[in-house]
C-alpha positions in Angstrom: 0.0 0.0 0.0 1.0 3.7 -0.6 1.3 6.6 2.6 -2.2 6.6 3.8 -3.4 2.9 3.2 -4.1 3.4 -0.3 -3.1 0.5 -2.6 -0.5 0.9 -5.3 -1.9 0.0 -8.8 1.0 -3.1 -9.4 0.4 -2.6 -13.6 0.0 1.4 -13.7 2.0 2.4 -10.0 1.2 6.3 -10.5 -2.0 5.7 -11.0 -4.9 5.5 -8.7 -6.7 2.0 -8.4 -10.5 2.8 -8.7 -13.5 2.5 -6.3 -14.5 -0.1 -3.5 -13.2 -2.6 -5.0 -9.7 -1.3 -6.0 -7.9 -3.0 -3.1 -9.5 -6.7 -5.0 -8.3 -5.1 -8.5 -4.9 -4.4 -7.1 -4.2 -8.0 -5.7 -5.4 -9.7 -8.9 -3.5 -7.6 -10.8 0.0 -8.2 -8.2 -0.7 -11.7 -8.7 -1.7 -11.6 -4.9 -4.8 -13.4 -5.9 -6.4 -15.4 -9.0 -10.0 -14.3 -7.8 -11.3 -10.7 -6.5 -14.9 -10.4 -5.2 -16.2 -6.8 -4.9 -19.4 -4.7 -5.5 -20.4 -2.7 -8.0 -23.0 -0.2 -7.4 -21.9 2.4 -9.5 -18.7 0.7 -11.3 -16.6 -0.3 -8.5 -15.3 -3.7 -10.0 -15.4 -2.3 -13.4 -13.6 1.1 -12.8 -10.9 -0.8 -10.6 -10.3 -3.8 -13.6 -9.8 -1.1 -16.1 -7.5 0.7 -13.8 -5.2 -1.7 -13.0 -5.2 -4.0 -16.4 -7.2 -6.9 -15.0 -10.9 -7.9 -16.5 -14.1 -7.4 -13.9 -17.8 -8.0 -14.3 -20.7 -6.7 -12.8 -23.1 -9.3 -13.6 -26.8 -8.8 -14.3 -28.5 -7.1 -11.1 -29.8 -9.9 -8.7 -28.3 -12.5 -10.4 -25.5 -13.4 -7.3 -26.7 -14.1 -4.2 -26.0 -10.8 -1.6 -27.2 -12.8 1.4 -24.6 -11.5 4.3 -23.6 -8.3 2.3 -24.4 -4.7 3.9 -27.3 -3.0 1.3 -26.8 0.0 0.7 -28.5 0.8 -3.0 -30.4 -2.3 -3.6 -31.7 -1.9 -7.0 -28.4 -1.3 -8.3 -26.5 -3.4 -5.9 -24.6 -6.4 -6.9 -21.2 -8.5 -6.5 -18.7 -8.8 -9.2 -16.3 -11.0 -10.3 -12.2 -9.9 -10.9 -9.6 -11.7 -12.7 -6.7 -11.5 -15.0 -7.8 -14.8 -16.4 -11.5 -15.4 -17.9 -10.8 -19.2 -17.4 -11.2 -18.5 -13.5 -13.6 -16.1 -14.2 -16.1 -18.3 -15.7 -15.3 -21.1 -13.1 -16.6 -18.2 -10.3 -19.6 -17.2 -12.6 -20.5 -20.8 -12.5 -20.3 -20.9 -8.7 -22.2 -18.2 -8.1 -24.5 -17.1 -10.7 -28.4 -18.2 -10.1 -28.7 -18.1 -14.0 -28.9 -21.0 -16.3 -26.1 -21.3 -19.6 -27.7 -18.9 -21.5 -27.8 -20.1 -25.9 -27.1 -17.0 -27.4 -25.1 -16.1 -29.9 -23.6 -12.2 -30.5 -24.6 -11.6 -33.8 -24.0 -8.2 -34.0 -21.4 -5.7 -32.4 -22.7 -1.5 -31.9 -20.4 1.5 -30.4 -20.3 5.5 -30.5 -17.1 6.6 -31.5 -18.3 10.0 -30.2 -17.6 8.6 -26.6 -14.2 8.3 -26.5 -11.0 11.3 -27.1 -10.1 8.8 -29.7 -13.2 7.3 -31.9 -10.7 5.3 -34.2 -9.1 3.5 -31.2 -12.2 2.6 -30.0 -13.5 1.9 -32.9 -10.8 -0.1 -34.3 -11.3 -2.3 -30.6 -15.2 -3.0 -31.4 -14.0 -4.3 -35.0 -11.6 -6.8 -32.9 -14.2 -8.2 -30.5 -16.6 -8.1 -33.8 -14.1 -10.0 -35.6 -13.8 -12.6 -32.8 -17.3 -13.5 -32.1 -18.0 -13.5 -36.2 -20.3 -10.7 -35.6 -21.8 -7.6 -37.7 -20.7 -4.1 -36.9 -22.2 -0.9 -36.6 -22.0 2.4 -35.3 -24.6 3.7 -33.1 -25.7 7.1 -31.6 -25.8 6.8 -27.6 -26.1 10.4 -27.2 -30.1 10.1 -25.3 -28.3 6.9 -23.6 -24.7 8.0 -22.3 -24.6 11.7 -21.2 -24.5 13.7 -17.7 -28.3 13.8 -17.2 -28.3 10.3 -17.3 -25.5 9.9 -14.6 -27.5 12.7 -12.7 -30.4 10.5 -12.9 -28.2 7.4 -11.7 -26.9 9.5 -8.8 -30.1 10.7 -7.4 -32.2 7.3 -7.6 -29.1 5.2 -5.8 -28.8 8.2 -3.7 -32.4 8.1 -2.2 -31.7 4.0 -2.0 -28.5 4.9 -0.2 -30.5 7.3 2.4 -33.2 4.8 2.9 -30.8 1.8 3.8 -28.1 3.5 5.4 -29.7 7.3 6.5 -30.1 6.6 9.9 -26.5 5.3 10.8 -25.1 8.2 8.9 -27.2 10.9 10.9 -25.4 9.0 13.8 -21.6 9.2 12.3 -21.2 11.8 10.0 -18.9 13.8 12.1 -16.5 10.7 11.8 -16.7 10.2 8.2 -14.1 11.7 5.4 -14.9 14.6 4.5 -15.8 13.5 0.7 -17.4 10.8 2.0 -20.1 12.8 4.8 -20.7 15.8 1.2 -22.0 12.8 -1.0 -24.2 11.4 1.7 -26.1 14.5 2.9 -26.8 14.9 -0.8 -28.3 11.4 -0.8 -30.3 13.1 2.5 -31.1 15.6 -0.1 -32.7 13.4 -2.7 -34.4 11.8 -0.3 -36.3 14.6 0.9 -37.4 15.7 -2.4 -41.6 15.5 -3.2 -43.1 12.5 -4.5 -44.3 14.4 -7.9 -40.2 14.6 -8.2 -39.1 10.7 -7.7 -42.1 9.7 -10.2 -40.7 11.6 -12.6 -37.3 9.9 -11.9 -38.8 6.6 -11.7 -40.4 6.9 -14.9 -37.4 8.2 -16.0 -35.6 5.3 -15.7 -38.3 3.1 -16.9 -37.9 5.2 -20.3 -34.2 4.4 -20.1 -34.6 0.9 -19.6 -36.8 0.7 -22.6 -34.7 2.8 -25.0 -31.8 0.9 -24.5 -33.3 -2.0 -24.8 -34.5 -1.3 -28.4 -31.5 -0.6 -29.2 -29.9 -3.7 -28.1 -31.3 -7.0 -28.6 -30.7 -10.0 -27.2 -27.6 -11.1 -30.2 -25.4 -7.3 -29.4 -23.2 -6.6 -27.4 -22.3 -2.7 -27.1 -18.6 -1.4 -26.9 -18.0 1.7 -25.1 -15.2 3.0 -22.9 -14.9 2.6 -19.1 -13.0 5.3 -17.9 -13.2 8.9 -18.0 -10.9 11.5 -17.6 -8.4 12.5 -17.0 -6.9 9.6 -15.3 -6.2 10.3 -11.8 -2.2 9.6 -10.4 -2.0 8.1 -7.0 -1.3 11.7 -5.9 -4.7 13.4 -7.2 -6.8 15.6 -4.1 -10.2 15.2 -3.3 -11.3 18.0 -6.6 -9.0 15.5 -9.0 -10.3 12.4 -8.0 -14.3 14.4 -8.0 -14.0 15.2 -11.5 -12.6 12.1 -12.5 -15.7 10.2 -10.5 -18.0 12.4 -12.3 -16.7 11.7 -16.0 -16.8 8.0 -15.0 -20.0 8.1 -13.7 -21.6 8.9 -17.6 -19.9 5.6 -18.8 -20.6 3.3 -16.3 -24.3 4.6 -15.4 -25.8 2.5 -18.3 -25.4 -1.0 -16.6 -26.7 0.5 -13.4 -29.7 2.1 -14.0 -30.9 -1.3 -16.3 -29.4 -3.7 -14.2 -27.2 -5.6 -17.3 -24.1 -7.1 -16.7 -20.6 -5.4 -18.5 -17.4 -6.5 -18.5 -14.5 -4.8 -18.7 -12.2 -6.1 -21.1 -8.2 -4.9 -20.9 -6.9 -7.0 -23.3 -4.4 -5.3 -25.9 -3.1 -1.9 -25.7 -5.5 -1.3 -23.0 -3.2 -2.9 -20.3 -0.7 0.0 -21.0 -3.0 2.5 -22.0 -5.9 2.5 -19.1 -7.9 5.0 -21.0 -8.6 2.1 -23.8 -10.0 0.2 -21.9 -14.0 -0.6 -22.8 -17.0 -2.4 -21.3 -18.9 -5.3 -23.7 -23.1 -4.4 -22.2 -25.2 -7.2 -22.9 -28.6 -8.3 -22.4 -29.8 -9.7 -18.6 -29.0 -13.1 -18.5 -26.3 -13.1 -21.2 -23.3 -12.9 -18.1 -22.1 -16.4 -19.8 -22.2 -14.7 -23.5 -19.6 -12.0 -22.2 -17.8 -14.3 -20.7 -17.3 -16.3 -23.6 -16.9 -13.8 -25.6 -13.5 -12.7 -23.2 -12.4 -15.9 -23.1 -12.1 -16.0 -27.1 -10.4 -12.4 -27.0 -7.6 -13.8 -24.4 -7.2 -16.8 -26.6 -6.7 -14.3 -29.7 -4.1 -12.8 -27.6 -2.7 -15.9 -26.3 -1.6 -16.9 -29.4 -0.3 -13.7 -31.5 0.3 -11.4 -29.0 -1.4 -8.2 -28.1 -3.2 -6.5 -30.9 -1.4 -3.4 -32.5 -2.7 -0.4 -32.5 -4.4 0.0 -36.1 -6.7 2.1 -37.7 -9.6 0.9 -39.5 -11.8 2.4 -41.9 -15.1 4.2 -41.5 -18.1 1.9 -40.9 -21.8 2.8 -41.5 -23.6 3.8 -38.8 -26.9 3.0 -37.1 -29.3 5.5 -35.7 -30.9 4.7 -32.6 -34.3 4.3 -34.4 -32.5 2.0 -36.9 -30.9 -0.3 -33.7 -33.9 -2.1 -33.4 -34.4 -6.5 -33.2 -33.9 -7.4 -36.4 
């Protein structure tokens, strides 16, 4: 661990290592441990993976047991799964899933190159993983999908969760929380006590969310977007650094959460040098097994020529959200 208890990222050592989970993410990545089990509520095992070059999934919501774990946002609660190598990661999804082999097949791969500072790396990785599962590719526009309001909507609903589950023992020891820590949870106080005409609107909201996304992606895509935001804080970055960077995150990674789908962060390639390419593969509930799968193959590719170079690839048409529908 660095001054201060925080642990050193063993891949990336001036960077920090993520969220809850980072101290799981670290020791995988150290070869401490083969297996990390976290939570992700917001992106803590995903966040953390990408971070320190290791591969974490939060599985669809409610699909691990949580029987023994402390709630604290139980809609968007859940445990995830990190390891360097998807062999033992499917070998823990097995143990612990409650879902049955789903028989899927990706048929068709979607990303927004607007997402990332660098739409022909990323869009260059989304050929890859379309190349490996023998899938179509297409560009997509995630704009109503992945944006601030969206992470804003995110942030308020697991924040009213987090007040309901967990208001009364902060009332009691806010004066002995960080001071981060006690800021974010009177504004969860704060959502809380908003009117009811306010959380229905936020409610349906979300419902509205749900079911745009999920006419975008069927039950055959998997959709490619980055993790990480930035910039990428060092092991050094104050309380404003690491804020911003939180906040940049939080438009990535507030997709999964507010539908409940598992994502899996994949770090295969340049991204275990390069943090920042790191992406999340968004499936379907129930399709935890397809993602896995689908990692497994991409390790193998690297397994036996080495990590992918850093190409560019031509442009590739792309699909409106109104055109992304079941085909």
């Amino acid at each position: 661990t660095a001054p201060g208890g925080a642990p050193v990222n063993p891949r990336h050592p001036d960077l920090f290592c993520g969220g809850s989970s980072s101290g799981t993410a670290a020791a995988v990545a150290g070869g401490r441990a083969s297996l990390g089990i976290g939570t992700d509520t917001a992106g803590s095992v995903r966040v953390p993976a990408a971070l320190c070059g290791v591969h974490g999934l939060r599985p669809t919501c409610g699909s691990i047991d949580l029987t023994g774990s402390l709630p604290l946002a139980p809609s968007f609660d859940t445990a995830g799964i990190i390891a360097a190598n998807p062999l033992v990661m499917r070998l823990a999804l097995r143990r612990l899933s409650k879902l049955s082999r789903h028989d899927s097949v990706i048929s068709r791969v979607l990303v927004d190159p607007t997402l990332s500072n660098d739409p022909d790396a990323l869009i260059h990785t989304a050929q890859l993983v379309a190349a490996e599962a023998g899938a179509t590719f297409g560009t997509v526009d995630l704009s109503q999908l992945v944006n601030t309001d969206v992470a804003a909507l995110h942030n308020r609903l697991q924040g009213r969760e987090v007040w309901t589950t967990r208001g009364k023992w902060a009332e009691s020891n806010m004066d002995s929380l960080d001071d981060d820590i006690a800021r974010r949870l009177r504004a969860c106080a704060e959502f809380a006590a908003e009117d009811r005409a306010t959380i229905e609107v936020d409610l349906r909201d979300r419902q509205m969310f749900c079911e745009l996304l999920a006419g975008i992606v069927d039950d055959r895509t998997v959709l490619v977007k980055p993790v990480l935001g930035t910039p990428l804080p060092s092991l050094e970055a104050d309380a404003r650094q690491l804020a911003a960077f939180r906040r940049s995150t939080m438009v990535l990674t507030a997709t999964a959460g507010l539908a409940g789908w598992p994502e899996l962060t994949w770090t295969g390639g340049v991204a275990r040098s390069d943090p920042q390419r790191a992406v999340g593969l968004l499936a379907r509930p129930g399709n935890d097994d397809l993602l896995v799968d689908l990692l497994e193959r991409l390790w193998a590719l690297e397994e036996a020529r080495g990590p992918v170079a850093d190409t560019r690839s031509p442009e590739s048409p792309a699909i409106r959200p109104d055109q992304a529908r079941n085909p």
